[in-house]
C-alpha positions in Angstrom: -32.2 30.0 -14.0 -33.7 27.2 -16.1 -35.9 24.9 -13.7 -34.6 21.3 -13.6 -36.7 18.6 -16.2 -38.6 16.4 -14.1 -38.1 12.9 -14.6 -39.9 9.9 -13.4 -37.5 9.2 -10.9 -39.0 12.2 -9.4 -42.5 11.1 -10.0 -41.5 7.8 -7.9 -39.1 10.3 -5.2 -35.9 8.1 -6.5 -32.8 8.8 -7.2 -31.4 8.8 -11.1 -30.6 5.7 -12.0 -32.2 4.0 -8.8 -31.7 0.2 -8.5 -34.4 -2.1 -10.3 -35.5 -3.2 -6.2 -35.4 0.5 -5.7 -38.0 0.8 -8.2 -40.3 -2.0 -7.5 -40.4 -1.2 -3.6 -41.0 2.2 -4.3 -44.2 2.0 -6.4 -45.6 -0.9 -4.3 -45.7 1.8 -1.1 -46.8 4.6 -3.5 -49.3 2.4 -5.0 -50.9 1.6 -1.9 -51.2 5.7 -1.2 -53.0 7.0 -4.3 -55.0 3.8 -5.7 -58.3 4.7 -6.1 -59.2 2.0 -4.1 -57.6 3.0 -1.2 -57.6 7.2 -1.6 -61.0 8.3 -2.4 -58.9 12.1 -3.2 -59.2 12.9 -7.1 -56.3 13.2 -7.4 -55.6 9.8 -6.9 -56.2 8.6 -10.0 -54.1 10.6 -11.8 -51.2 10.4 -9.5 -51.9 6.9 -10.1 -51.3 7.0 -13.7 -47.9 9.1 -13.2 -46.6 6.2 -11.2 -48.1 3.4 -13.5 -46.6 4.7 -16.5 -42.6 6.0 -14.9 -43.2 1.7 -13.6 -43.2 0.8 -17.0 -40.6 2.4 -18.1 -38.1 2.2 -15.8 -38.6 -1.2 -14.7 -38.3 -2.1 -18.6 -33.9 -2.2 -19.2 -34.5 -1.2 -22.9 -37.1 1.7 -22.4 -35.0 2.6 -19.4 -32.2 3.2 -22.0 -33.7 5.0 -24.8 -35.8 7.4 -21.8 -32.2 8.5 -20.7 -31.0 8.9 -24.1 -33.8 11.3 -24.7 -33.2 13.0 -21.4 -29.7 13.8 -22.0 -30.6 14.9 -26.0 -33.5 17.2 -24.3 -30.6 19.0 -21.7 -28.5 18.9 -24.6 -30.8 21.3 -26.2 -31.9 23.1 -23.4 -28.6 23.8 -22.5 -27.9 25.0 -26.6 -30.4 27.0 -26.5 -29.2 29.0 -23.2 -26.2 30.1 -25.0 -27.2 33.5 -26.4 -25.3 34.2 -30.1 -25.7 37.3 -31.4 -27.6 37.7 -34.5 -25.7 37.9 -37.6 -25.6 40.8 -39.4 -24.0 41.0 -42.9 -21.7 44.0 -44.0 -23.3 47.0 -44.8 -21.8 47.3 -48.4 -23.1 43.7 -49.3 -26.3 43.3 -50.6 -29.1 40.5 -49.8 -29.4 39.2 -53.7 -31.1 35.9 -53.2 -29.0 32.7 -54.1 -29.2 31.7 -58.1 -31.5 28.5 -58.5 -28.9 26.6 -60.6 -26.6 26.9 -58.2 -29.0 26.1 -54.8 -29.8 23.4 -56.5 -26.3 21.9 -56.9 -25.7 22.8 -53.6 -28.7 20.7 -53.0 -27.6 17.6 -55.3 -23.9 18.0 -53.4 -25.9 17.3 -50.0 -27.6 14.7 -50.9 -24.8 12.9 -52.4 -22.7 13.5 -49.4 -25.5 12.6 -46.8 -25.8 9.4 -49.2 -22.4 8.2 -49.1 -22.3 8.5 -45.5 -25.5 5.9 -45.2 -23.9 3.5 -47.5 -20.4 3.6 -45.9 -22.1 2.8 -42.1 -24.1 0.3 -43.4 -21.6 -1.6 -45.0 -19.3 -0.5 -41.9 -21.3 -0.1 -39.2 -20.5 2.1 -36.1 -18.7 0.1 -33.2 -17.4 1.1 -29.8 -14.5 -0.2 -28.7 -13.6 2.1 -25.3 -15.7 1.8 -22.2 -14.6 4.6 -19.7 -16.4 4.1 -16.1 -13.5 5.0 -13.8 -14.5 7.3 -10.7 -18.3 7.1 -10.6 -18.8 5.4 -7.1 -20.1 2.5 -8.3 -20.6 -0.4 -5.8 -23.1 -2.7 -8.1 -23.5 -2.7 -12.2 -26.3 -0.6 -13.0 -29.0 -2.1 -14.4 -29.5 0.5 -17.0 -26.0 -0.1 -18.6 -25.6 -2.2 -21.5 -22.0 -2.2 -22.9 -22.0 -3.6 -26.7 -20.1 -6.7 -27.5 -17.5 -4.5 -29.4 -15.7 -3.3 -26.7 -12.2 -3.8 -26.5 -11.1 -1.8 -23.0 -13.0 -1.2 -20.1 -11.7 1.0 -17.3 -13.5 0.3 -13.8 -10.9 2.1 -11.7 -11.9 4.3 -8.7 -15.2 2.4 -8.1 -16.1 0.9 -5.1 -17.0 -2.9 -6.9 -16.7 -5.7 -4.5 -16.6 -8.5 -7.2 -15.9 -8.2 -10.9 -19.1 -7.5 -12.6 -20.9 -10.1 -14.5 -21.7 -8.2 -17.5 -17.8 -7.9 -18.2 -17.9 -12.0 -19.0 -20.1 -11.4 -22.0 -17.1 -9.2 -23.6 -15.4 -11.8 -25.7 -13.1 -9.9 -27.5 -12.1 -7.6 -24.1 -8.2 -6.7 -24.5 -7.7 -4.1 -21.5 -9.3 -4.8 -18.2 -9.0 -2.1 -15.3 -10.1 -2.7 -12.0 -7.9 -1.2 -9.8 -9.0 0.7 -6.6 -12.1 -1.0 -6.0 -12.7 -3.6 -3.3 -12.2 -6.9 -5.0 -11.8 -9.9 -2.1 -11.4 -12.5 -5.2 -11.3 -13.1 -8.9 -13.5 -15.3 -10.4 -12.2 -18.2 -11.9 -14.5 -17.3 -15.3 -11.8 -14.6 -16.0 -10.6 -17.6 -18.1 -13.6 -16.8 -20.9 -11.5 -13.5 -22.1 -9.1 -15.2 -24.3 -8.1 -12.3 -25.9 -7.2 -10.4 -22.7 -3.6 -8.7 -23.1 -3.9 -6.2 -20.4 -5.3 -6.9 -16.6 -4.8 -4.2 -13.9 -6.0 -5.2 -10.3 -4.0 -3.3 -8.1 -5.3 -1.7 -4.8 -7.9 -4.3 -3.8 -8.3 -6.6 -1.2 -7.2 -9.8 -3.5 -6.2 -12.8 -1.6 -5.9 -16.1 -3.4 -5.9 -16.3 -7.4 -7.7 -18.6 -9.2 -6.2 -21.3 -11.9 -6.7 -20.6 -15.6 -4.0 -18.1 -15.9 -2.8 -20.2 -19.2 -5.9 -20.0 -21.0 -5.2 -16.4 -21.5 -3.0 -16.8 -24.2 -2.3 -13.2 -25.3 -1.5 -11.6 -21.5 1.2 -9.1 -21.7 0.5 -6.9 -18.7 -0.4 -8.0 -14.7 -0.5 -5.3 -12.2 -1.6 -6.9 -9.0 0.2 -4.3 -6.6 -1.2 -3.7 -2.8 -3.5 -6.6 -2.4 -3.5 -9.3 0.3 -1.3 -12.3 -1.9 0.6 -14.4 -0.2 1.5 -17.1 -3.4 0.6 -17.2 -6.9 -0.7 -19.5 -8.8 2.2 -21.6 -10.5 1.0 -21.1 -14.3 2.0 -17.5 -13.9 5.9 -18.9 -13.9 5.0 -21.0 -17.4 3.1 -18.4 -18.9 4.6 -18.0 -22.8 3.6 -14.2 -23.3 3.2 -12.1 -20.0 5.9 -10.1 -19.9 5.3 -7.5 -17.2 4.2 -8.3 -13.5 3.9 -6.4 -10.4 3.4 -7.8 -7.2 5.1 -5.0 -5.2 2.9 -3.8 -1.7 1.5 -7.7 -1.3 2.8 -9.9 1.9 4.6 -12.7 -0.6 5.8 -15.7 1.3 9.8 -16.0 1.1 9.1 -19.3 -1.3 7.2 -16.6 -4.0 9.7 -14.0 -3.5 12.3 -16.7 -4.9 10.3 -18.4 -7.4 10.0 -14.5 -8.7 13.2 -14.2 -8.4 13.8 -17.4 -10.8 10.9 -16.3 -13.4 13.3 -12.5 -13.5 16.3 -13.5 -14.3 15.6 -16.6 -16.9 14.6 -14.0 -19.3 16.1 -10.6 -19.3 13.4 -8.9 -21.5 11.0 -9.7 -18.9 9.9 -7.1 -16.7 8.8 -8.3 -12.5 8.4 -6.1 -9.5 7.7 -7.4 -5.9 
């Protein structure tokens, strides 16, 4: 059995992915064990080093990032190299005549050119992600190490365990799909405002009481699935709004006034599709 890479999570007794706190509290106690000041042991020092240089990277967002990108490149190839492949082993009537120089080198020039065009097609259209899938990884807080790129379009938070929409979402400007369902929201922020662009917003399963205003500055909202929360009302611009066409509402204690102002909202348009 391969032995497991140490990381310096290990060398601080952390965790992967262990909270920036985490980090800092840890190496001020370990600090205070093996500096040479205080532990005359000669090991101290070096222990000391260990724990001075997995501080500096962890506690650093950016080197955080690229030192898990290498970890999962070096299991990558660990794990490649695990796979046994048996050798190959040409047919007995062929024979090994060495490749004709004429042609390895067009081989050579065909590589190049192909390997060329690829450098000038990303540069001139550079890679972009647009699909952030996070659902089901017990998250209760953003983790500091995750940066999400402004290009993405959908973001799927589901099965988490977030009390309070993560404020690294509000730098997504062009965000279209938004899924938080199943976590433990107890309110929306009234910021949600910021994603313009938003067409798609799935809260359902939280703990949701009140909504905040703003609804109408979301301009391109198709979808709202705010099934099993705690509403009692919503928020009058949801009855005006020009493009939301889908709306569920079903599992929440509604007041008997909502239940007939959804009612209303239904039947003026029968395209439109509402469930409470």
């Amino acid at each position: 059995m391969a032995q497991r890479i140490r990381t310096y999570y290990d060398v601080l007794g952390l965790p992967f992915g262990a909270s920036e706190a985490a980090i800092k509290s840890r190496y001020r106690e370990l600090a205070k064990m093996y500096h040479p000041d205080l532990n005359p042991s000669p090991e101290a020092a070096r222990k000391m080093q260990e724990l001075n240089e997995a501080y500096r990277v962890l506690i650093d967002p950016r080197l955080r990032l690229a030192y898990h990108l290498r970890l999962m490149a070096y299991a990558g190839r660990r794990k490649a190299r695990s796979v046994s492949v048996p050798p190959f082993r040409p047919p007995a009537e062929r024979g090994s005549r060495p490749l004709p120089a004429y042609l390895a080198w067009a081989l050579a020039g065909l590589l190049g050119v192909v390997v060329l065009s690829a450098f000038v097609y990303h540069w001139i259209n550079p890679f972009h992600v647009h699909r952030a899938d996070l659902s089901a990884h017990a998250f209760t807080t953003w983790p500091p190490y995750l940066r999400l790129p402004s290009t993405v379009q959908n973001v799927d938070l589901s099965y988490n365990s977030f009390s309070e929409v993560p404020e690294p979402l509000q730098d997504l400007a062009d965000l279209r799909v938004l899924n938080l369902s199943y976590n433990r929201l107890q309110f929306f922020p009234s910021t949600f405002s910021s994603w313009s662009r938003l067409e798609e917003l799935y809260l359902a399963g939280n703990q949701i009481q009140v909504l905040p205003w703003g609804w109408a500055e979301l301009s391109h909202l198709r979808i709202l699935d705010l099934r099993a929360n705690r509403l009692h009302s919503l928020p009058p611009e949801i009855y005006l709004h020009p493009t939301l066409s889908y709306l569920d509402v079903r599992e929440n204690p509604l007041s008997p006034l909502t239940r007939s102002q959804l009612a209303t909202w239904a039947a003026s348009d029968p395209q439109r599709r509402v469930f409470w």
